[in-house]
N, C-alpha and C positions, 0 to 999 in steps of 0.2 A: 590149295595153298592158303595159308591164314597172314597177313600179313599184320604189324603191331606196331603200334606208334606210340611211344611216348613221350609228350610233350608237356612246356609249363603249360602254367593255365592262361586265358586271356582269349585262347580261339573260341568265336562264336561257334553254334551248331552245324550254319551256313557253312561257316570255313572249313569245318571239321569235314563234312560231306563232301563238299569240294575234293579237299586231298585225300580225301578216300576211293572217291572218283576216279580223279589223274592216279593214284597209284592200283587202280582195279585197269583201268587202261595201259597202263604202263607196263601190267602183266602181262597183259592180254599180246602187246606189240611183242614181246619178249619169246611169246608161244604155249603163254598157259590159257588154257579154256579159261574164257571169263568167269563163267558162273560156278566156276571151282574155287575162285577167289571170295575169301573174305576181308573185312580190315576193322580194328578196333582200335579207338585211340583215347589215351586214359592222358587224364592229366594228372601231373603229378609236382607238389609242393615247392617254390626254389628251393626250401631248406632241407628237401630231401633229395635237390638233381647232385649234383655232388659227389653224393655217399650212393647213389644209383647209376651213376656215369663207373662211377672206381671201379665197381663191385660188377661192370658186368664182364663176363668171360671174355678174352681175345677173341677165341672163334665165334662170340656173337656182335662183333660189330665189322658192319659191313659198308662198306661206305664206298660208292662207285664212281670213284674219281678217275678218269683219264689221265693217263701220263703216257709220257715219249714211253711207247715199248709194250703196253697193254689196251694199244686201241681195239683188239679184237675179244676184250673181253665184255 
């Protein structure tokens, strides 16, 4: 599993690792072999988050929020 992050700029390298960390853990809790995980995290200009957020497909954003009715997902 590759996971991909893209964020504005402003995160240190420290921080960068961190949340790569908790999201290589967060797999791991989930049931993927750790060492099968990667993660990359690019930063990416304000003046290009925008025209980047629009342009990405439905089925690529995933955002796992809890609501009344999907707590078993």
């Amino acid at each position: 599993m590759h996971i991909t992050v893209t964020t504005l700029p402003g995160y240190t390298p420290v921080e960068k690792k961190l949340l790569a960390k908790k999201l290589k853990e967060a797999a791991a809790s989930a049931g993927v072999v750790s060492f099968t995980v990667s993660v990359s995290i690019k930063d990416l200009p304000m003046k290009e988050w925008d025209k980047f957020v629009r342009e990405l497909p439905d089925n690529e954003i995933i955002i796992p929020e809890l609501r009344k009715g999907y707590e078993d997902y």
